[in-house]
C-alpha positions as CSV (number, residue, x, y, z in Angstrom):
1,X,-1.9,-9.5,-99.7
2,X,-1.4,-9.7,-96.0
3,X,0.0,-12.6,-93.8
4,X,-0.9,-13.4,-90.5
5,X,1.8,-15.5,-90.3
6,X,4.0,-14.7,-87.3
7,X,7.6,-13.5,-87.9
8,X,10.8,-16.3,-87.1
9,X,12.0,-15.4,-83.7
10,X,15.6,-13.7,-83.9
11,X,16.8,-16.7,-82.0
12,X,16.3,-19.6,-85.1
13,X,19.6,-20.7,-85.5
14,X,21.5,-18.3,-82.9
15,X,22.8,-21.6,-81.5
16,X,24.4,-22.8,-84.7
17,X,26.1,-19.5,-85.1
18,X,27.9,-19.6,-81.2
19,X,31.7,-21.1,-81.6
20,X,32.5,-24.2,-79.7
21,X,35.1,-22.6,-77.5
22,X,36.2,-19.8,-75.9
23,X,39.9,-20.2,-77.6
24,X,38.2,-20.1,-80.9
25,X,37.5,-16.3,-80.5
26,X,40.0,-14.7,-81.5
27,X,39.3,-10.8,-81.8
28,X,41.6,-7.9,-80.9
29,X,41.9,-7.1,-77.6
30,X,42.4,-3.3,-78.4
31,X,42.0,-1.1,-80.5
32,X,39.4,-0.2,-83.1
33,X,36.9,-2.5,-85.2
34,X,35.0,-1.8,-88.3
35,X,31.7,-3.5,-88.5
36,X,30.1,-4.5,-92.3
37,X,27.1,-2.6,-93.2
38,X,25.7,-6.4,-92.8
39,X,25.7,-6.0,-89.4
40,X,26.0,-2.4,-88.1
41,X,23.2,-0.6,-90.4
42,X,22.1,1.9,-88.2
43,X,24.1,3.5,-85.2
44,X,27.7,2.9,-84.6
45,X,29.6,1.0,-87.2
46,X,33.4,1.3,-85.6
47,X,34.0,0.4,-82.2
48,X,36.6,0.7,-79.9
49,X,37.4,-2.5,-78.1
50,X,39.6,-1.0,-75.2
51,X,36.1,1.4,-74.6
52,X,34.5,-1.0,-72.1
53,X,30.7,0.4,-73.4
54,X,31.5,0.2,-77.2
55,X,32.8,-3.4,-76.6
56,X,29.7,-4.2,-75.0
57,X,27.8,-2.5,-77.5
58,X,29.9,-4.5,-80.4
59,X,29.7,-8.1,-78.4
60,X,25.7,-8.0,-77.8
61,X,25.2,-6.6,-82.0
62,X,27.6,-9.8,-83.1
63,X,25.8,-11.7,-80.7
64,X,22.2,-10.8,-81.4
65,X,22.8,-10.8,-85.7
66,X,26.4,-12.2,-86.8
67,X,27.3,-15.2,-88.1
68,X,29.9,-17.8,-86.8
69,X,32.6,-16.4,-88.4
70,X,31.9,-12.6,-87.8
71,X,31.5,-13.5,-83.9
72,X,35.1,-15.5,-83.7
73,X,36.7,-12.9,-86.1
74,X,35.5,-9.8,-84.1
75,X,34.9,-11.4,-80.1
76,X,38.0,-11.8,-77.7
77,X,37.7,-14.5,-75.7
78,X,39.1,-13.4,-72.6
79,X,37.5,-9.7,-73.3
80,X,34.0,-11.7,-73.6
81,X,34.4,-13.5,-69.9
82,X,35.2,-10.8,-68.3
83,X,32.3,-9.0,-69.7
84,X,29.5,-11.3,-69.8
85,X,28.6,-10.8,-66.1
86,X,27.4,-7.0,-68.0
87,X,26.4,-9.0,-71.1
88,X,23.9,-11.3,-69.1
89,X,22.6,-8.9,-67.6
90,X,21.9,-6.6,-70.8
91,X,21.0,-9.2,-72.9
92,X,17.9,-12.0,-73.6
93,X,17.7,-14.6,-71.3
94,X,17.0,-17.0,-73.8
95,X,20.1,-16.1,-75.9
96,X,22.0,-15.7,-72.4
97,X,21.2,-19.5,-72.3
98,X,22.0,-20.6,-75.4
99,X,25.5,-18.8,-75.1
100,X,26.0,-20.7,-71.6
101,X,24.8,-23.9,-72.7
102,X,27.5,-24.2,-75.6
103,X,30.1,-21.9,-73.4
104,X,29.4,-23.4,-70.0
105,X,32.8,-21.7,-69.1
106,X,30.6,-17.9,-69.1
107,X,28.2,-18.9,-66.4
108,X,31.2,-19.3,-63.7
């Protein structure tokens, strides 16, 4: 039996899952990072965070499909600003606006 039934938008609950602050990411600001088969199930699973491209690459997968936790465990603050202007431009709009509404801090 088919559905026509449209699929839920990868955005339903991307909100909830954003931190409420800058400070409360606390990833590593260098060297490498293993990714759970949860969330890195195809492609590169270990990134480099001192790589400028692999962070990218590991900052738009957490933000596109990991959870609160994953993004504060695994996202440097500090790394993150000075990345998003790459990020935003790289990225959905509409979850480039969810990030900036809860992180108005980023769109500076």
């Amino acid at each position: 039996m088919t559905s026509n039934a449209p699929l839920p938008s990868r955005l339903t609950g991307a909100a909830d899952r954003i931190p409420d602050s800058l400070s409360a990411l606390t990833g590593p600001d260098h060297g490498r990072v293993s990714l759970p088969v949860r969330l890195a199930w195809s492609g590169l699973s270990e990134f480099d965070v001192t790589d400028s491209r692999q962070r990218l690459t590991l900052y738009r997968t957490l933000m596109d499909c990991g959870q609160r936790e994953d993004i504060m465990r695994y996202v440097n603050g500090p790394l993150l600003r000075r990345d998003w202007p790459r990020i935003r431009r790289l990225t959905a709009s509409r979850l480039i606006a969810l990030w900036e509404k809860r992180l108005p801090e980023l769109a500076t």
